[in-house]
LOTORLUM-658108 format. One record per residue (C-alpha): x, y, z. Coordinates in steps of 0.02 Angstrom, whole numbers, plus 50000, padded with zeros to 5 digits. Layout:
XYZ...
// end
This chain:
499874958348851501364956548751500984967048619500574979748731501834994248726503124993548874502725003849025504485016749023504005029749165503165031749321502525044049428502255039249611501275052249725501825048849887503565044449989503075038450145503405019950200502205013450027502775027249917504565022349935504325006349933503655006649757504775017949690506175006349725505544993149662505015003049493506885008749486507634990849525506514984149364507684998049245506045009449241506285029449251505295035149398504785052949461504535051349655503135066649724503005074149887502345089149964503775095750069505905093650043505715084850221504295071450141505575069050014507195066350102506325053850215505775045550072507535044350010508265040050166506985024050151507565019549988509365022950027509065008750176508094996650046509554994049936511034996450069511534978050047511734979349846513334982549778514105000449761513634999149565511954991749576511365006349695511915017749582511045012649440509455009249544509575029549606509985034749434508325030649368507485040749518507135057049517506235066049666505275084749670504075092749767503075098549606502135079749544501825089349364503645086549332502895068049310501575072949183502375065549040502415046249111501535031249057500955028649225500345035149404500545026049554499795036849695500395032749888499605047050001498515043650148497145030850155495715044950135494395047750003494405064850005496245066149996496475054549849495105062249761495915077449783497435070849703496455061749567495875079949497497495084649505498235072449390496755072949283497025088649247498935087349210499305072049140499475067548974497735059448886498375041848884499245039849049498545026449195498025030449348498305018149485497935020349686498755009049792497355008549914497084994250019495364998050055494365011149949493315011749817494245013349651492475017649559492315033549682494245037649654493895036749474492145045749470493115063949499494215061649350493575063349155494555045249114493705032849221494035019449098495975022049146495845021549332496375005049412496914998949602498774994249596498754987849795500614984449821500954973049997502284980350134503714977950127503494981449953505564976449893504984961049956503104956949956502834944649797501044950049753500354966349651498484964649672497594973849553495794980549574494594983249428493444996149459491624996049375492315007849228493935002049225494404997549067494934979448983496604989748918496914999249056496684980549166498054972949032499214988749054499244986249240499554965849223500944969649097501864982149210501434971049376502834957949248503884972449216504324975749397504454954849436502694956049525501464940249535499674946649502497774941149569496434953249502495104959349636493344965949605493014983249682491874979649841493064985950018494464976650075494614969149881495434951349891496684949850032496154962050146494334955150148495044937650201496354945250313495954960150404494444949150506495764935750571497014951150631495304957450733494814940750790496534941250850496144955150939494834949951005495964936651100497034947251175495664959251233494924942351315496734940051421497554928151304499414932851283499764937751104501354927451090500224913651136498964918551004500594921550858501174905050892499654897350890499384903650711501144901150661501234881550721499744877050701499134883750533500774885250479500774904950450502534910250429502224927450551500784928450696499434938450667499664950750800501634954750769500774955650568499624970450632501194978050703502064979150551500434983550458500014998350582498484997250725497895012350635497885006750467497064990750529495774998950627495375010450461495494998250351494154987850471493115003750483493155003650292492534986350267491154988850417490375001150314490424994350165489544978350208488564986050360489044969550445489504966850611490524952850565491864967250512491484976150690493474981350734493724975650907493894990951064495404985351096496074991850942495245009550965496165010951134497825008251060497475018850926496985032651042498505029451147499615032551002500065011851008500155011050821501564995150811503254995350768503145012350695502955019950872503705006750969502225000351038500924989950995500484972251033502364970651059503584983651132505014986351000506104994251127506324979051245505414967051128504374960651238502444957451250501664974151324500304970051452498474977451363
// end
């Protein structure tokens, strides 16, 4: 890895809550980073998310982390980096979409990394004419703060491509595990079934505190798992869980109905206010 040349800029597809994330942390390391959305509004939220990430540095050290960000509305302003890191919406269809995109655009030698948490990298790769450079780079929310980069070798990724990614996951101060591609990779696979079991509880009449501390003191788990899938999203749990169901066609990853109702109720977590927990009065809501 260290003769590998230095990763020096970024593209990152994507400002939401991931997006942003990343691109801070990318401009923290000293890297140049373009930052890609579709609309001025995507953008300025995106901002407004960084802007909050590094409100607690000095005066000085937020400039310099802002000065190697730039942010547009057109991603082929990024088509001269090293790297991509795309952030949209966990969907096949969209990141496929994007995936010809940047195919198309970018220069011969550039990476292409998704930071899904859940989809295949092989059928991400499969609509682009580099497969050999497409490779999971699944950062961990918060991202300024989450330790771990795990990175996901698809079938045709490539041994150089898999070095590039582990020499830019040091780069940006990020520990590294490498995943196989089958759904839900490393983490997710051993996590996403405890947040439904979880689930499962409360659906059952158990009170989630009860079930957090449970976790926390008795397994020693420094955050519940039902505030966790608060933070995470109920709808990116239940999609991620829908994801791993049919990948394995095994009921083991069945998501629990309880998560579907508060899904369709618009109970997402802390994002809307409500989930297991209400984040207006912070206390446990009554499902």
């Amino acid at each position: 890895m260290s003769q590998m040349n230095p990763c020096k800029k970024v593209l990152v597809v994507g400002c939401g809550l991931m997006g942003a994330g990343i691109t801070q942390v990318i401009a923290q390391a000293g890297l140049n980073v373009i930052a890609s959305d579709r609309t001025e509004a995507d953008i300025e939220r995106g901002k407004s998310q960084i802007l909050k990430g590094i409100s607690k540095k000095s005066n000085e050290e937020q400039q310099r982390i802002l000065s190697h960000i730039t942010f547009t509305t057109n991603m082929e302003d990024g088509k001269d980096s090293d790297l991509v890191v795309e952030a949209v919406p966990e969907k096949l269809e969209i990141k496929q979409q994007v995936f010809k995109q940047l195919d198309r655009f970018m220069k011969p030698e550039a990476i292409l990394a998704s930071n899904t948490s859940s989809l295949s990298i092989a059928a991400i790769s499969s609509v682009t004419n580099r497969p050999e450079k497409v490779v999971g780079l699944h950062f961990f929310s918060p991202v300024p703060i989450m330790k771990l980069l795990e990175i996901v070798q698809g079938i045709n990724t490539g041994e150089q491509t898999l070095e590039f990614a582990q020499s830019f996951a040091e780069q940006i101060n990020k520990k590294t595990i490498v995943a196989n591609d089958y759904p839900g990779f490393t983490v997710n696979r051993v996590l996403v079934p405890m947040l439904n079991e979880a689930a499962y509880l409360v659906m059952e009449g158990n009170d989630p505190e009860e079930v957090d501390n449970g976790m926390m003191l008795g397994a020693n788990h420094p955050i519940g798992p039902l505030k966790l899938s608060d933070m995470i999203g109920i709808d990116v749990l239940l999609h991620t869980l829908e994801s791993l169901y049919e990948g394995f066609n095994d009921s083991k990853y069945r998501p629990c109905p309880l998560l579907k109702r508060m899904v369709d109720a618009g109970h997402y977590g802390k994002k809307t206010g409500q989930g297991f927990y209400s984040y207006q009065k912070e206390k446990v809501l009554q499902v």
